[in-house]
mmCIF file of the N, C-alpha and C atoms, coordinates in Angstrom:
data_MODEL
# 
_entry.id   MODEL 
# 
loop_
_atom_site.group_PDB 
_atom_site.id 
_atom_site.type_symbol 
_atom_site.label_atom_id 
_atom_site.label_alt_id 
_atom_site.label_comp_id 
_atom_site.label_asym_id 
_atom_site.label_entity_id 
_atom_site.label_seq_id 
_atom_site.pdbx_PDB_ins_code 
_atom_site.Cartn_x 
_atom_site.Cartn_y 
_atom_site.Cartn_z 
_atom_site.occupancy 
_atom_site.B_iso_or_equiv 
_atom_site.pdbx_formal_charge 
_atom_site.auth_seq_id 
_atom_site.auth_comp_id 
_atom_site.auth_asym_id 
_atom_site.auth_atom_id 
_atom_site.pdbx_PDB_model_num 
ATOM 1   N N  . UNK A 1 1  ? 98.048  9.104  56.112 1.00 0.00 ? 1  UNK A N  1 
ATOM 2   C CA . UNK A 1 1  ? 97.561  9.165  54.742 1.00 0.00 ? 1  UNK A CA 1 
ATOM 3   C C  . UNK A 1 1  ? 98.428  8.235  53.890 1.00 0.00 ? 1  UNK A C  1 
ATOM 4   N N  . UNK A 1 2  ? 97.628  7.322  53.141 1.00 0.00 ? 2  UNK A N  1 
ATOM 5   C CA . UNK A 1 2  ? 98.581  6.352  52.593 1.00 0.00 ? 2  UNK A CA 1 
ATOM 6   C C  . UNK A 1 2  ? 98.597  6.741  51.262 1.00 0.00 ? 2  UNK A C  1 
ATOM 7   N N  . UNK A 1 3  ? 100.054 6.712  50.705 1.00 0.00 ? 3  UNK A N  1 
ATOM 8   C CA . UNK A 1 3  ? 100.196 6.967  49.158 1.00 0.00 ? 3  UNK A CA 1 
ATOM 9   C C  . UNK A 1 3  ? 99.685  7.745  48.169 1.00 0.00 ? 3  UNK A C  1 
ATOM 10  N N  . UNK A 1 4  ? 98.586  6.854  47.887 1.00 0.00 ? 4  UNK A N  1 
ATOM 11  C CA . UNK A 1 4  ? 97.256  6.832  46.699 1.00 0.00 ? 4  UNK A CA 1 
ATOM 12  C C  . UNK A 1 4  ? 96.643  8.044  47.048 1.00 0.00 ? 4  UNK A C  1 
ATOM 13  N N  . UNK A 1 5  ? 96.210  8.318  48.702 1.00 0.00 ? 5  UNK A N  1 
ATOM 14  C CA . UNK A 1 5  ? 95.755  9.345  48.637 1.00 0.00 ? 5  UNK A CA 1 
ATOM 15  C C  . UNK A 1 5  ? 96.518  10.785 49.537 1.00 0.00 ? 5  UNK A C  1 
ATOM 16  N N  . UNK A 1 6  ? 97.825  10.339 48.967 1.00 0.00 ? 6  UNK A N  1 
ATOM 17  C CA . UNK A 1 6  ? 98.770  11.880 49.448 1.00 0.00 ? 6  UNK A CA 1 
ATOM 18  C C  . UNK A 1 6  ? 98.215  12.101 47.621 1.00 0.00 ? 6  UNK A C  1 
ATOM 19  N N  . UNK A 1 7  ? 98.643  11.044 46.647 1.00 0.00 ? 7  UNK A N  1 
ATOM 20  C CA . UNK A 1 7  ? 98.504  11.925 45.476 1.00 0.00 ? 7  UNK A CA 1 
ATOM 21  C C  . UNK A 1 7  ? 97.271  12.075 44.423 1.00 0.00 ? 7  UNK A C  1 
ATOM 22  N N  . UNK A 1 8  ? 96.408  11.438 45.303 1.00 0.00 ? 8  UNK A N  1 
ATOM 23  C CA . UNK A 1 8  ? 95.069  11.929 44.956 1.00 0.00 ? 8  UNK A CA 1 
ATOM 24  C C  . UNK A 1 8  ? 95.015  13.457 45.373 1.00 0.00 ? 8  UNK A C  1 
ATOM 25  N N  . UNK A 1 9  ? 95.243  13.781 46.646 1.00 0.00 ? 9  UNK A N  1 
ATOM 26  C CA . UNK A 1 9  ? 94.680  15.088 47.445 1.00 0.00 ? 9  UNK A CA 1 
ATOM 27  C C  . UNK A 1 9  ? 95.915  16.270 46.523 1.00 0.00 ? 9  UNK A C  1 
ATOM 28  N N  . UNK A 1 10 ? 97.028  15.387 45.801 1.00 0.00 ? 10 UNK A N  1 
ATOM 29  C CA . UNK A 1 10 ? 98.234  16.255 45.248 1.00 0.00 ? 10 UNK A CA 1 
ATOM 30  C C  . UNK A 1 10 ? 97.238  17.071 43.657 1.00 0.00 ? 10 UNK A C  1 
ATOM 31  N N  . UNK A 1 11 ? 96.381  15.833 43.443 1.00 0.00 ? 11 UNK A N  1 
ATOM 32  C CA . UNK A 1 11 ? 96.486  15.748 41.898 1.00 0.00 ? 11 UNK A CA 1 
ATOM 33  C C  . UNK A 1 11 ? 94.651  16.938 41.703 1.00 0.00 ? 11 UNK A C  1 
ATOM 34  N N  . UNK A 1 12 ? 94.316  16.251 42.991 1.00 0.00 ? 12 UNK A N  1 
ATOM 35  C CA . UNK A 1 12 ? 93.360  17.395 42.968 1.00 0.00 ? 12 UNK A CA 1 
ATOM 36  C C  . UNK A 1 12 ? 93.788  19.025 43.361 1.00 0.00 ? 12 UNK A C  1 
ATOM 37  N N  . UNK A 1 13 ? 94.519  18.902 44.011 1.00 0.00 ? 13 UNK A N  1 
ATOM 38  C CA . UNK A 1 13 ? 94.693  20.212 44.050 1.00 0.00 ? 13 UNK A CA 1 
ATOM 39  C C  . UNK A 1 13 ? 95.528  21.057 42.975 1.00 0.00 ? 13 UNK A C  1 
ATOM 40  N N  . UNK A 1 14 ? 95.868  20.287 42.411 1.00 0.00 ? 14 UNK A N  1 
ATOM 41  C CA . UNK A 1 14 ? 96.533  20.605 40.539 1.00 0.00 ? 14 UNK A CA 1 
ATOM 42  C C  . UNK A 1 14 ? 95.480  21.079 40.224 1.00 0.00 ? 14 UNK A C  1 
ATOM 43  N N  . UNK A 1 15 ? 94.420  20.119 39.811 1.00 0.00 ? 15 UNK A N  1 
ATOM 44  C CA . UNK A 1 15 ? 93.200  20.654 39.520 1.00 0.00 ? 15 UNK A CA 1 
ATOM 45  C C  . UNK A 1 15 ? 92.460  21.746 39.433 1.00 0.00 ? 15 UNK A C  1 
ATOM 46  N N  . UNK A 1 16 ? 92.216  22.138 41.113 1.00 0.00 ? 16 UNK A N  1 
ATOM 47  C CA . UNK A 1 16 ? 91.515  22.961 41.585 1.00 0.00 ? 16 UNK A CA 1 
ATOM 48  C C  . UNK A 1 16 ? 92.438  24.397 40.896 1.00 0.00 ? 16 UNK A C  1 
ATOM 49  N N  . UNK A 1 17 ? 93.274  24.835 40.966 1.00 0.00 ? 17 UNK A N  1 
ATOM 50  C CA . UNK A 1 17 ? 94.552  25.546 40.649 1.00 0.00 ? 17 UNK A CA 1 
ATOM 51  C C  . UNK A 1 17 ? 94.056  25.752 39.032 1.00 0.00 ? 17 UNK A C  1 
ATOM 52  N N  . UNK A 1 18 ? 94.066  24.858 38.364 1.00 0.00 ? 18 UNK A N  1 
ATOM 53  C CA . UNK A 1 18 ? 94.310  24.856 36.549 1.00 0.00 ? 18 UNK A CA 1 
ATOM 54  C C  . UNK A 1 18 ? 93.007  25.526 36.556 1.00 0.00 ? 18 UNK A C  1 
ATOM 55  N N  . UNK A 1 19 ? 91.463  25.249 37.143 1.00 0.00 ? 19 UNK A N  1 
ATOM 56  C CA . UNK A 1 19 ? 90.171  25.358 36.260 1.00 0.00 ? 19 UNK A CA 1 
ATOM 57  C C  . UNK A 1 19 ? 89.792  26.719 36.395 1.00 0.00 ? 19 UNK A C  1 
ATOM 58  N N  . UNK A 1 20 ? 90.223  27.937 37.335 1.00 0.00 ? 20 UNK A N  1 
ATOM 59  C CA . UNK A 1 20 ? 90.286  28.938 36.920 1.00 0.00 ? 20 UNK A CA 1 
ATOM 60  C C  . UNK A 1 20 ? 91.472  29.452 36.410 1.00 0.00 ? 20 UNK A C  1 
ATOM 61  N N  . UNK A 1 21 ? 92.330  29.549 36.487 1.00 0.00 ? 21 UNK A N  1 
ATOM 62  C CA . UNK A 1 21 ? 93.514  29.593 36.028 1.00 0.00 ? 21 UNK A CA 1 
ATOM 63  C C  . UNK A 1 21 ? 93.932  29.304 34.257 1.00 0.00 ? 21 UNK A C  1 
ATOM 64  N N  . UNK A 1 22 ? 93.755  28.795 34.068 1.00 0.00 ? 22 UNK A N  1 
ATOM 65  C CA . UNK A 1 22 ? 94.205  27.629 32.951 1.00 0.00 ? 22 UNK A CA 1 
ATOM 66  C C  . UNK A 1 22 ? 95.471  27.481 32.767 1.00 0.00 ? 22 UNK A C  1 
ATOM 67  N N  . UNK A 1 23 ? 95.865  26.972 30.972 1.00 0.00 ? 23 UNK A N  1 
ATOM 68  C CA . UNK A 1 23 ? 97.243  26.850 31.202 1.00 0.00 ? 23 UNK A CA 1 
ATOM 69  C C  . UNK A 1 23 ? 98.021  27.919 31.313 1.00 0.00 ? 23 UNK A C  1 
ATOM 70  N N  . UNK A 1 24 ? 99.357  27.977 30.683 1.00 0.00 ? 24 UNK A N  1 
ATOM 71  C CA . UNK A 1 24 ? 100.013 29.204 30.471 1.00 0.00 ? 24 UNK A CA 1 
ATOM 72  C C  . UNK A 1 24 ? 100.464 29.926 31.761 1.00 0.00 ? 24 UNK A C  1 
ATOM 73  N N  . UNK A 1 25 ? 100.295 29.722 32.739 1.00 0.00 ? 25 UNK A N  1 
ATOM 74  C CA . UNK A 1 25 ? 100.463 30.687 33.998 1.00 0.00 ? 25 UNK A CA 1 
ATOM 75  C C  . UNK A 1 25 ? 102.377 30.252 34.141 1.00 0.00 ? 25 UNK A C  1 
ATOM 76  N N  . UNK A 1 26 ? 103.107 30.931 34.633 1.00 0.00 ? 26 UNK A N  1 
ATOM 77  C CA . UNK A 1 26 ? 104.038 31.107 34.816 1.00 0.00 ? 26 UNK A CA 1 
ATOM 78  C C  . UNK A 1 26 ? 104.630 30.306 35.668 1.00 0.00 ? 26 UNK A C  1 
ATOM 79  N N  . UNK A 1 27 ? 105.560 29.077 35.963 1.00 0.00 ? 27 UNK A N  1 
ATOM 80  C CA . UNK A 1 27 ? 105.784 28.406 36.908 1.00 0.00 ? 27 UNK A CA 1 
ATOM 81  C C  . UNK A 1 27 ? 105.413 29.001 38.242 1.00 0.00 ? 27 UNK A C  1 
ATOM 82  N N  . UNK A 1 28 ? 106.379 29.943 38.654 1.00 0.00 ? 28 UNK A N  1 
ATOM 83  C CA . UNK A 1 28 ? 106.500 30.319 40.279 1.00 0.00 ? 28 UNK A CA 1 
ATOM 84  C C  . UNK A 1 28 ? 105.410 30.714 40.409 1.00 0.00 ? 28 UNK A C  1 
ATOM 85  N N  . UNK A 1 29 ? 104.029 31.908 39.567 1.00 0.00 ? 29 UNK A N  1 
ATOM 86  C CA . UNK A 1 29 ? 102.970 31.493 40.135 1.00 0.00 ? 29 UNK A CA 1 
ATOM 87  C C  . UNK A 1 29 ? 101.952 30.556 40.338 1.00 0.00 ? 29 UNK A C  1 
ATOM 88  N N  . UNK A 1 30 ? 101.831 29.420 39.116 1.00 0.00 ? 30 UNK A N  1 
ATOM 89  C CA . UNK A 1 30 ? 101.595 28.388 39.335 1.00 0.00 ? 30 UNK A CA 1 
ATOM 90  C C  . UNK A 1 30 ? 102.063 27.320 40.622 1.00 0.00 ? 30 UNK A C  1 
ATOM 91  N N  . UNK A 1 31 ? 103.230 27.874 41.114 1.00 0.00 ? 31 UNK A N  1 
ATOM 92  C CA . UNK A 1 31 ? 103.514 26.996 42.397 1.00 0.00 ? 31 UNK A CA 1 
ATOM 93  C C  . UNK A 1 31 ? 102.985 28.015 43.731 1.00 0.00 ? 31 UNK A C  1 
ATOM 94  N N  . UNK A 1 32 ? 103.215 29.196 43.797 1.00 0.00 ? 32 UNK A N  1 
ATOM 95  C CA . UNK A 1 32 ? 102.178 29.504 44.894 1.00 0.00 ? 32 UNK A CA 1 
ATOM 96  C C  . UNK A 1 32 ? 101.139 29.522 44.549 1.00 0.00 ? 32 UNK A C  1 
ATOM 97  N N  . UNK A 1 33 ? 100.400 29.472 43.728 1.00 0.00 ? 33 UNK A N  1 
ATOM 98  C CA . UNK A 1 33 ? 98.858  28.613 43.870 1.00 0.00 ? 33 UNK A CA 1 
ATOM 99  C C  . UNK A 1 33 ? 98.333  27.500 44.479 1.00 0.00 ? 33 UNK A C  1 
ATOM 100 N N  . UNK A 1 34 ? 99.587  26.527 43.872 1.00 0.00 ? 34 UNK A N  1 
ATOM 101 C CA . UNK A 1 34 ? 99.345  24.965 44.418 1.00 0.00 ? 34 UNK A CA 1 
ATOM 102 C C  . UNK A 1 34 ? 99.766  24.809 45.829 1.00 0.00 ? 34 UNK A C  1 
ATOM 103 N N  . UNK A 1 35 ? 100.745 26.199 46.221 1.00 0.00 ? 35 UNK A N  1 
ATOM 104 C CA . UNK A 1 35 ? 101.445 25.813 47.972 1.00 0.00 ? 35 UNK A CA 1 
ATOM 105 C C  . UNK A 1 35 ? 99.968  26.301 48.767 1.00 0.00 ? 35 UNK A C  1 
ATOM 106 N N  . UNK A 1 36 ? 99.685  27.411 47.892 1.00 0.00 ? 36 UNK A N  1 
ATOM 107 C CA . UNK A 1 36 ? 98.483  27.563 48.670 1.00 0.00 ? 36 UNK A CA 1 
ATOM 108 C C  . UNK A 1 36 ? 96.872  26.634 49.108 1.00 0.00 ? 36 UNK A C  1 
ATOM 109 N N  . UNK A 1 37 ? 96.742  26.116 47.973 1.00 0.00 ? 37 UNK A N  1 
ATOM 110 C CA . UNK A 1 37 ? 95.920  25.206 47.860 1.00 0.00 ? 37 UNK A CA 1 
ATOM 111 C C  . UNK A 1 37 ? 96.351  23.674 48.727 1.00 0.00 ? 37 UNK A C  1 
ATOM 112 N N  . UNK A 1 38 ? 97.371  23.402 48.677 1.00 0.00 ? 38 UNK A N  1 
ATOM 113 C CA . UNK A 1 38 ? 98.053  22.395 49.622 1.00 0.00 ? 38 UNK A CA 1 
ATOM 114 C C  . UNK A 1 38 ? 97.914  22.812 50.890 1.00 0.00 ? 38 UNK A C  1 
ATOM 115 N N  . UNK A 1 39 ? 98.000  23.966 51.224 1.00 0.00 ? 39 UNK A N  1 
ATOM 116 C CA . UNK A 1 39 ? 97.883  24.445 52.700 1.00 0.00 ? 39 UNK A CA 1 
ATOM 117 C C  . UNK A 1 39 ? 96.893  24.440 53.328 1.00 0.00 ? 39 UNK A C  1 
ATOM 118 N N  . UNK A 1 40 ? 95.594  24.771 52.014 1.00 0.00 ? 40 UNK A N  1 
ATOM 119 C CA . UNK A 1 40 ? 93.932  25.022 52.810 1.00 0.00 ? 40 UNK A CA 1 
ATOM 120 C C  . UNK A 1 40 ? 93.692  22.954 52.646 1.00 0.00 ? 40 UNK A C  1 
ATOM 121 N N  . UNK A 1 41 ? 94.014  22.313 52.150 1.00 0.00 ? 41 UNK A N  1 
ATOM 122 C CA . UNK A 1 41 ? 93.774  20.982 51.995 1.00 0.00 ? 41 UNK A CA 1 
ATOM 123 C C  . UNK A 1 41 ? 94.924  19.603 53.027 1.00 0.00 ? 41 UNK A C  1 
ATOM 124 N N  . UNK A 1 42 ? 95.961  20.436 53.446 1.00 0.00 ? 42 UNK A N  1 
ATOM 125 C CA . UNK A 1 42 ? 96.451  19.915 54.917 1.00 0.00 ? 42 UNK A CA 1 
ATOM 126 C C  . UNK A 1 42 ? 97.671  19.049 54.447 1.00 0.00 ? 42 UNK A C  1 
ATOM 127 N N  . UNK A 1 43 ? 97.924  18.668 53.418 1.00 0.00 ? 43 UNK A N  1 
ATOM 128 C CA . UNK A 1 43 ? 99.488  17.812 53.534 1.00 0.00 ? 43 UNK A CA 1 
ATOM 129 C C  . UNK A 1 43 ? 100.409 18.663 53.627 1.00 0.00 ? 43 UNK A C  1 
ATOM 130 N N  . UNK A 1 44 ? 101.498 18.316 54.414 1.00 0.00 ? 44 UNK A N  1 
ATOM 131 C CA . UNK A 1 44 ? 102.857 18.891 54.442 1.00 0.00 ? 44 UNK A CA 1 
ATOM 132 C C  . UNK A 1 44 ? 103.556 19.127 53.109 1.00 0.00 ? 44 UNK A C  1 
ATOM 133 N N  . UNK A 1 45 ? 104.401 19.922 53.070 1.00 0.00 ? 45 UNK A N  1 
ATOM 134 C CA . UNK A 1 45 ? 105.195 20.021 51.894 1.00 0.00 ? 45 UNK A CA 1 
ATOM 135 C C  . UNK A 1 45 ? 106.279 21.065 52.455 1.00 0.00 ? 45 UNK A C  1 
ATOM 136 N N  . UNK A 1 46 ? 107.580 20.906 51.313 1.00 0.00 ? 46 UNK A N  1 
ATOM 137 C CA . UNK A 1 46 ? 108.672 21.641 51.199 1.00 0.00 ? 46 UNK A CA 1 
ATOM 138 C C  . UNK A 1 46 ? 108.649 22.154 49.680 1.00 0.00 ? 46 UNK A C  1 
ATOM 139 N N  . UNK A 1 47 ? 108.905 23.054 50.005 1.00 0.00 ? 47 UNK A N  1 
ATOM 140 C CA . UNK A 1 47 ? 109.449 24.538 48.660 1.00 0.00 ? 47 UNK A CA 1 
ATOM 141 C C  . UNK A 1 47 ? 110.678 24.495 48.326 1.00 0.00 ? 47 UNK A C  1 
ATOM 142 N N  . UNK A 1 48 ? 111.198 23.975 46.887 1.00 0.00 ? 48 UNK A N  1 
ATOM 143 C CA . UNK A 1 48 ? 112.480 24.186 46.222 1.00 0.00 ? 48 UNK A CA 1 
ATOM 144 C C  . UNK A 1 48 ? 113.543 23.414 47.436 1.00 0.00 ? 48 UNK A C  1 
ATOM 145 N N  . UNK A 1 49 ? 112.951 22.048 47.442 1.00 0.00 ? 49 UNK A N  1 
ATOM 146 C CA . UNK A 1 49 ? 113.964 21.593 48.330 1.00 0.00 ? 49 UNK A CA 1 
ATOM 147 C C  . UNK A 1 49 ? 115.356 20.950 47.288 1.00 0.00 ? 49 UNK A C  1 
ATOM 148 N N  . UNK A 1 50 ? 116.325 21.422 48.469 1.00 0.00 ? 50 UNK A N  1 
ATOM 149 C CA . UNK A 1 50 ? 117.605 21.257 47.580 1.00 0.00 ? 50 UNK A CA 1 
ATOM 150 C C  . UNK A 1 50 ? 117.871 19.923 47.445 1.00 0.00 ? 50 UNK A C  1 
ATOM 151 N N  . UNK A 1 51 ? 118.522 19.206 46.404 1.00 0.00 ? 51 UNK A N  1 
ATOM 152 C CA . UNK A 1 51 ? 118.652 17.789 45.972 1.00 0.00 ? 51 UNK A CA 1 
ATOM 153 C C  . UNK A 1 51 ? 119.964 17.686 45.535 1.00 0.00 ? 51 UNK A C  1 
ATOM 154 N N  . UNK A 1 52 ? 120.920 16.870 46.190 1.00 0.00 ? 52 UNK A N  1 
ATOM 155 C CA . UNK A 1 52 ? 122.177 16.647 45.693 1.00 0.00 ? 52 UNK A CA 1 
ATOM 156 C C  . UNK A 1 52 ? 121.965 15.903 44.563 1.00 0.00 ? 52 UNK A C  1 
ATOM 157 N N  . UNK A 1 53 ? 123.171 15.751 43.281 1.00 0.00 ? 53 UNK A N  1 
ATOM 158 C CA . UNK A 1 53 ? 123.208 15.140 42.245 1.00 0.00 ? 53 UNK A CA 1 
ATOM 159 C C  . UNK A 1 53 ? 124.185 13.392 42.384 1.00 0.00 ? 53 UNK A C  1 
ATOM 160 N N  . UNK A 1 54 ? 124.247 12.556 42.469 1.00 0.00 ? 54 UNK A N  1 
ATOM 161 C CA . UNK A 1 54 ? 124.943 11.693 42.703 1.00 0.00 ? 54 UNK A CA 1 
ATOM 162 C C  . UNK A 1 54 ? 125.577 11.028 41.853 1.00 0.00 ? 54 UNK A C  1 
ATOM 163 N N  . UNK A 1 55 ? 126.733 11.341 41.212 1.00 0.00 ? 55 UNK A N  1 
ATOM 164 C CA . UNK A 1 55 ? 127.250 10.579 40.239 1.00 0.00 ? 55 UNK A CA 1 
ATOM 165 C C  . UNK A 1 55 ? 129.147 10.490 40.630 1.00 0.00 ? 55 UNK A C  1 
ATOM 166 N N  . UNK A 1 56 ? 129.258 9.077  40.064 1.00 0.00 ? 56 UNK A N  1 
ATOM 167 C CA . UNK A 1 56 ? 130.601 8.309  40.142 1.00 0.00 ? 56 UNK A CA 1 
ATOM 168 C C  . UNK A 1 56 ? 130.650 8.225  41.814 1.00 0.00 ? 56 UNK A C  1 
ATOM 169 N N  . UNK A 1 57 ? 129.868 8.156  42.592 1.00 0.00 ? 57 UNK A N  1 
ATOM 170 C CA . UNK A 1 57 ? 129.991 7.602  44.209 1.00 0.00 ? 57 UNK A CA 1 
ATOM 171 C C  . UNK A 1 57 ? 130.203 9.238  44.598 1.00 0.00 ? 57 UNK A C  1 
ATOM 172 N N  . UNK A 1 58 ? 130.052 10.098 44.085 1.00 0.00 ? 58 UNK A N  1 
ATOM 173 C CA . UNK A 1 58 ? 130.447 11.393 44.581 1.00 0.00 ? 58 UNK A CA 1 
ATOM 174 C C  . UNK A 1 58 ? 128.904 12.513 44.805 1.00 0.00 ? 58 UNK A C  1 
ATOM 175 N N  . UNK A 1 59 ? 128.675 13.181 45.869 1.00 0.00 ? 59 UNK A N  1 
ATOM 176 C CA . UNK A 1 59 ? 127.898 13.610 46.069 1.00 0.00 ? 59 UNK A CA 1 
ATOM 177 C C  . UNK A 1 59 ? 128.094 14.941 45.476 1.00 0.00 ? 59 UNK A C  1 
ATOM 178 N N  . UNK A 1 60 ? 127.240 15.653 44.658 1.00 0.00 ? 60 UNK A N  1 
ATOM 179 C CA . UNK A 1 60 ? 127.975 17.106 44.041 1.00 0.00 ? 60 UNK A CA 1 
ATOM 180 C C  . UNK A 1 60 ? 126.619 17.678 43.981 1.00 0.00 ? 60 UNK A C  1 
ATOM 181 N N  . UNK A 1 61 ? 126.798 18.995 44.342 1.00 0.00 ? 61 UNK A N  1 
ATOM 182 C CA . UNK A 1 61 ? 125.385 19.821 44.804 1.00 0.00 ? 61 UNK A CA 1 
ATOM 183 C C  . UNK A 1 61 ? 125.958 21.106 43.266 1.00 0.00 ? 61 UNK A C  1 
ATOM 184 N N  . UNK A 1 62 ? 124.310 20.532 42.563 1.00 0.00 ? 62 UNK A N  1 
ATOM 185 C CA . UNK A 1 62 ? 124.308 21.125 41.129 1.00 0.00 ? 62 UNK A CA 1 
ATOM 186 C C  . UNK A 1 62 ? 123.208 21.986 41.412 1.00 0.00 ? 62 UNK A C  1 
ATOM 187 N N  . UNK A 1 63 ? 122.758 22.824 42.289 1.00 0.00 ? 63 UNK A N  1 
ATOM 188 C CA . UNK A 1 63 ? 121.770 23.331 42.412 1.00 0.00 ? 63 UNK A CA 1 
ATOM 189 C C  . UNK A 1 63 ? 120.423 23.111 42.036 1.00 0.00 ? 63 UNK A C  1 
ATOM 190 N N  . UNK A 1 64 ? 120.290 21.570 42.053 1.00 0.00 ? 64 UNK A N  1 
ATOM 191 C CA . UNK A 1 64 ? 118.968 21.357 41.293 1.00 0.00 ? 64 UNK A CA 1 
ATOM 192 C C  . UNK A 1 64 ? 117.707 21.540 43.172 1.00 0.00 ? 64 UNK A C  1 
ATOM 193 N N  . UNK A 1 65 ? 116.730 21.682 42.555 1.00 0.00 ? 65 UNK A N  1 
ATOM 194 C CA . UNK A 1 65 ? 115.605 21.760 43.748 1.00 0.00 ? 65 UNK A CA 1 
ATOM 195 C C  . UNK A 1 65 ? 114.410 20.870 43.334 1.00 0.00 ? 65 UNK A C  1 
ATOM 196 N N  . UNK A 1 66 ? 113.903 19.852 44.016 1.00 0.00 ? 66 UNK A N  1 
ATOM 197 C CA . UNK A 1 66 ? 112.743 19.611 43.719 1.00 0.00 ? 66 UNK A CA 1 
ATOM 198 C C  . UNK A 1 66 ? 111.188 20.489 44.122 1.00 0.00 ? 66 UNK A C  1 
ATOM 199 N N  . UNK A 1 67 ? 110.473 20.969 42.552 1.00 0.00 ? 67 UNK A N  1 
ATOM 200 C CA . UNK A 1 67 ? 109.354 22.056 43.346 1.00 0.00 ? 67 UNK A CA 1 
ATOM 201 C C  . UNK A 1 67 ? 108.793 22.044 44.398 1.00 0.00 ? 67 UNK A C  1 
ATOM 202 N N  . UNK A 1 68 ? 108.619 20.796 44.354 1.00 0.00 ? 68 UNK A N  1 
ATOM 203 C CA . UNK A 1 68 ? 107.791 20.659 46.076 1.00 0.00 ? 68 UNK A CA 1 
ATOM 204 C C  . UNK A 1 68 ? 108.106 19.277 46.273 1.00 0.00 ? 68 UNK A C  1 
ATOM 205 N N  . UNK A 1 69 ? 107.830 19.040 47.645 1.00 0.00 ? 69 UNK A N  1 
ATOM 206 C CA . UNK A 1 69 ? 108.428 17.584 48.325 1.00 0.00 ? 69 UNK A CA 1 
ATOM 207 C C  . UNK A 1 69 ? 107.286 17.687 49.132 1.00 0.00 ? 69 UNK A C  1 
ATOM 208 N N  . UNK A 1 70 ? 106.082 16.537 48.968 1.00 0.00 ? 70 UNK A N  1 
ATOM 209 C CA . UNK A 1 70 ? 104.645 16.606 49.831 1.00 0.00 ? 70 UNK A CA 1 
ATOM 210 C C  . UNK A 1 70 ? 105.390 14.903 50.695 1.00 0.00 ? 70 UNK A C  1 
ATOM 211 N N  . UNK A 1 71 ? 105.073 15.723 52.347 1.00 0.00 ? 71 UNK A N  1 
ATOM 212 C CA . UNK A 1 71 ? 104.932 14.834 53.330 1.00 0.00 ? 71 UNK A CA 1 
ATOM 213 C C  . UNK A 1 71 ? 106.533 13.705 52.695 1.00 0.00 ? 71 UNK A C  1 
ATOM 214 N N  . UNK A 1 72 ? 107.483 14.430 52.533 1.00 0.00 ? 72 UNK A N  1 
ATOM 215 C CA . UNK A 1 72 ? 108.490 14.109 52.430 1.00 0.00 ? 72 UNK A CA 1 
ATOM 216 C C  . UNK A 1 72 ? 108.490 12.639 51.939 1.00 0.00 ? 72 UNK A C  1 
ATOM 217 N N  . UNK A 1 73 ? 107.454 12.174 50.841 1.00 0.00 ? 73 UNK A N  1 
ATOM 218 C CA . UNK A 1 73 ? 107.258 11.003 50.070 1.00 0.00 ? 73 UNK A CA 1 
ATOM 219 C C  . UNK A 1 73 ? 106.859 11.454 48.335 1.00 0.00 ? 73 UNK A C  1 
ATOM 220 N N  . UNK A 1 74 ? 106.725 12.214 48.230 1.00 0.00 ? 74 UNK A N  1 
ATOM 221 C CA . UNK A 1 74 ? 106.242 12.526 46.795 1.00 0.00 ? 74 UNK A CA 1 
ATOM 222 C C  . UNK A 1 74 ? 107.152 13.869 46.271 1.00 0.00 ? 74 UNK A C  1 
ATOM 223 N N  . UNK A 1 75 ? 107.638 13.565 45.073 1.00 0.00 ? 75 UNK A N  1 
ATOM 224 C CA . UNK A 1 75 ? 108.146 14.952 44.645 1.00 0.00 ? 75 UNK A CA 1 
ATOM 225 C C  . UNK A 1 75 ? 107.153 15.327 43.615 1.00 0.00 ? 75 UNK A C  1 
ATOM 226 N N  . UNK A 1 76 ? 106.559 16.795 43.256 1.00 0.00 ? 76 UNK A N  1 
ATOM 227 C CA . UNK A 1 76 ? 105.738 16.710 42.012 1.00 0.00 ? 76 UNK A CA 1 
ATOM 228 C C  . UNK A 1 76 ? 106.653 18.413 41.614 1.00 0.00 ? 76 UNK A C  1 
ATOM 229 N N  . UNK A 1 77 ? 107.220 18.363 40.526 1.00 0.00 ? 77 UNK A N  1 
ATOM 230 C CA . UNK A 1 77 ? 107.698 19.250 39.298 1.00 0.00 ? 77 UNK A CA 1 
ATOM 231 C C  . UNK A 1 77 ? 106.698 19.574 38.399 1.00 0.00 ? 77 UNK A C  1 
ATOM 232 N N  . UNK A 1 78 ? 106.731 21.160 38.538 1.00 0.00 ? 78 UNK A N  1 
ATOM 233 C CA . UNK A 1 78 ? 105.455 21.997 38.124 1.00 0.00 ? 78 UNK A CA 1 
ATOM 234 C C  . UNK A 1 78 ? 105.880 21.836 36.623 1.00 0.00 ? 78 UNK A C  1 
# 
């Protein structure tokens, strides 16, 4: 799957998620919606993957997570 359409299949499944839903829904359930919907639609992904912070040549783990990491090329933050 090239690129364009890891985040086509990303951006629809945002989609699909929001139009019953709407806004306002609460991050973490807004993200198992979308893990779920990612799952019935087939790209890989990681949950709250951990992300070191990199500053002054020094690697320092600030607890940040990216929401999801699809097919270990795209990060998308709910």
């Amino acid at each position: 799957m090239t690129g364009d359409e890891l985040a086509h299949e990303i951006f629809g499944a945002a989609i699909e998620v929001h139009r019953p839903l709407g806004p306002g829904l609460l991050e973490s359930a807004h993200e198992k919606c979308l893990t779920h919907e990612l799952s019935i639609r087939g790209p890989r992904f990681e949950r709250q993957k951990p992300v070191a912070v990199v500053y002054k040549d020094a690697e320092l783990d600030c607890g940040h997570c990216i929401d999801l990491l699809t097919e270990v090329r795209i990060a998308v933050e709910l």
